[in-house]
PATORVO-757858 format. One record per atom (N, C-alpha, C, CB): residue in one letter; x, y, z. Coordinates in steps of 0.02 Angstrom, whole numbers, plus 50000, padded with zeros to 5 digits. Glycine has a CB too. Layout:
AXYZ;...
// end
This chain:
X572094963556792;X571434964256762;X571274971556748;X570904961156806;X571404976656802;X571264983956787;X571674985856735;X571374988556844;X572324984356716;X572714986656659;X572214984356577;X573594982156669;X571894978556578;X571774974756526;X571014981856508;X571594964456550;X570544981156551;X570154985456545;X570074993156526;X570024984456583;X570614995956559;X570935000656538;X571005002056446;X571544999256574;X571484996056455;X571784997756357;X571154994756324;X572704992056319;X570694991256358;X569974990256287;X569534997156281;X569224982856313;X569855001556347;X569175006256349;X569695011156297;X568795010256447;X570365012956308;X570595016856283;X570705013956183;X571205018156335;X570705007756179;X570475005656113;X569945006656072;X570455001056112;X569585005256126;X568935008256079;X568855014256078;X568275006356095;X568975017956098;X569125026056067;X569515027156026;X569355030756107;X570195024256036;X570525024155964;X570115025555907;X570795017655948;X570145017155906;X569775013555856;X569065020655827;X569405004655903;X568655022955886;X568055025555847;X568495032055819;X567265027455898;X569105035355847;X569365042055821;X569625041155742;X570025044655872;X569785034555732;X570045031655668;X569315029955603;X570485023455697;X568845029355657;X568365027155597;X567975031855580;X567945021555609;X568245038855634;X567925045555611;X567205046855642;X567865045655530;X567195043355707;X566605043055739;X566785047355800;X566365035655753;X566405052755827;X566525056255880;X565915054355936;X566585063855857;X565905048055966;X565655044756019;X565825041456027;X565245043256029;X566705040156037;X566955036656101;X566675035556167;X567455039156116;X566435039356193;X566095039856252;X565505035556261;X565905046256260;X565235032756211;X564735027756211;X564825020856198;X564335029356172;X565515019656180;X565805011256180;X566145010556234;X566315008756121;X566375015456274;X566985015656326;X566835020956369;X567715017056294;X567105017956443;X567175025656459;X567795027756489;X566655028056506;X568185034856464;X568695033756477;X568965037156545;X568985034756424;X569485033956586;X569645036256633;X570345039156634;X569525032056672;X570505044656678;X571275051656673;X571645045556706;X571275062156737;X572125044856669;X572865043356697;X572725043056778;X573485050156675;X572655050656802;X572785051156869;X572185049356899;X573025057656890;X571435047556896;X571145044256890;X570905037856907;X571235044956865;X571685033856897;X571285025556883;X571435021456948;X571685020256806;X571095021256973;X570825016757034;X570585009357014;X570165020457070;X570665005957081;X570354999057079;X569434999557064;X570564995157162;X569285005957106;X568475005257123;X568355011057048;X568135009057229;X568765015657020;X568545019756972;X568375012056905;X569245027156953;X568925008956916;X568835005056850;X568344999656871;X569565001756816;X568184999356921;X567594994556931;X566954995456922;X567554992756982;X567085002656940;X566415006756923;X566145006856854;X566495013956939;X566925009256815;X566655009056737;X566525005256685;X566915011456710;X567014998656728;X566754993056703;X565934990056720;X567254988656725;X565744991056782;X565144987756779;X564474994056737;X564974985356869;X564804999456733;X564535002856697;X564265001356620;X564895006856703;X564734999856600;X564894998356524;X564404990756514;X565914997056508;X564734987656564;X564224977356556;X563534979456585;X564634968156630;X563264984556616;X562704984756656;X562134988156588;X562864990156736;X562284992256560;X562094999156524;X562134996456428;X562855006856552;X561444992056410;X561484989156346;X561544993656299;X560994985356331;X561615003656292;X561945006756255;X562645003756250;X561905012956273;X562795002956284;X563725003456238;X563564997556210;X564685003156290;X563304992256221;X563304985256161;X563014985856109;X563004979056178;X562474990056085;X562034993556033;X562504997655999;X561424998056062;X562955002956035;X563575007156002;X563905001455982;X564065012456051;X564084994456035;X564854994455996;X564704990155948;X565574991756038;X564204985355933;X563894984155878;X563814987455811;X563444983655895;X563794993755804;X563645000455736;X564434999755733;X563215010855758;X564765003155797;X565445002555775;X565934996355740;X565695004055826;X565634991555759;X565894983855731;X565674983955664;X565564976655770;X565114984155648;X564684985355596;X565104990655528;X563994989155636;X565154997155580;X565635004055529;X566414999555513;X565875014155597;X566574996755548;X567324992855527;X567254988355496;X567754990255574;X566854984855504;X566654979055450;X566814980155383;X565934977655446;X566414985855373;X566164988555300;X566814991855274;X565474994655302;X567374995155320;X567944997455300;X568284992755250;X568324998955357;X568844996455193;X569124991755174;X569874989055211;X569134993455110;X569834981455165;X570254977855225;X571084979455219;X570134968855220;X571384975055236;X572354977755237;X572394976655181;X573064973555282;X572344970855136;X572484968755051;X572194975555037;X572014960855007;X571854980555018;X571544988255002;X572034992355041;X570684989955031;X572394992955098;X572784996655131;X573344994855111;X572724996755193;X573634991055100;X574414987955046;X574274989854977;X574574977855039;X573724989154969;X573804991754890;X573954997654895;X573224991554842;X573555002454914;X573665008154900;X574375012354923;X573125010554923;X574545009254988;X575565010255020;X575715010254946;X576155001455080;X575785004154924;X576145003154879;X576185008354812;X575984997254868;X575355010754811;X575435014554747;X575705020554766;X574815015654707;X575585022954825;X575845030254844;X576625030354863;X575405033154911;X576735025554882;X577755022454870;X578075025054790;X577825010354864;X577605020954773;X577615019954683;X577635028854687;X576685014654627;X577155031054669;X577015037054624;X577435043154675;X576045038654610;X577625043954741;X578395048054764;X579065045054737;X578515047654851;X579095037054741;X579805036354708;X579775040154635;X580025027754697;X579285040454593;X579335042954517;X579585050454520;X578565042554476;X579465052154583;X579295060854567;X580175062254597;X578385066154634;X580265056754634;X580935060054668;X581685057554629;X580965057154756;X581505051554574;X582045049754565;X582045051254471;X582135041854601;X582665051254455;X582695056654390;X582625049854343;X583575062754376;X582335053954284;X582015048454236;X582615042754225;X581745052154155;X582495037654208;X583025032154193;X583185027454225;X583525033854186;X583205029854294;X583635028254360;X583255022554395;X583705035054413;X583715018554418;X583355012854453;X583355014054529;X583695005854436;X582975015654562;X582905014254640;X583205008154673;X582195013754655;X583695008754714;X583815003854767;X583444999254787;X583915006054814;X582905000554809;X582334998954826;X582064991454794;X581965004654809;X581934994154757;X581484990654658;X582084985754670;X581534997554546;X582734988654649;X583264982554627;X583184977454682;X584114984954622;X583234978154736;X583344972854799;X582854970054789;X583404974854873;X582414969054762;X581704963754781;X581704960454734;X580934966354789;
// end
């Protein structure tokens, strides 16, 4: 159970460093490696379920991802930036390996 808690607290920091939000500290709280105890993570867990800020944060934050665009928008664009380096690297004419196999 302490491992599981751990990686949601250290997820949701991820997650807010990715969505360009600098208050991790208000969805999670995070604990040092050297740190993690039975009673530290109990602590921060009842911290986190006790304390209706972080559900108000992680709500905005659910909210800020929501609104992100989704993987079909993140494949597209791989694809176009695949696309437009293979053009630049391979000499006019030429068929890519790549292209042919599919």
């Amino acid at each position: 159970m302490q491992k599981k808690w751990i990686r949601l607290s250290l997820a949701a920091a991820a997650v807010a460093g990715v969505a360009g939000i600098a208050r991790a500290e208000v969805v999670a709280q995070a604990i040092p490696p050297d740190a993690r105890t039975p009673d530290r993570v109990r602590d921060a867990v009842r911290a986190v379920l006790g304390d209706p800020s972080y559900r108000v944060s992680a709500d905005a934050l659910r909210r800020e991802m929501a609104a992100l665009p989704g993987v079909d928008q993140a494949v597209a664009h791989l694809e176009a930036l695949v696309a437009q380096r293979r053009s630049l690297l391979e000499p006019s004419g030429t068929t890519s390996p790549i292209a042919s196999a599919g």
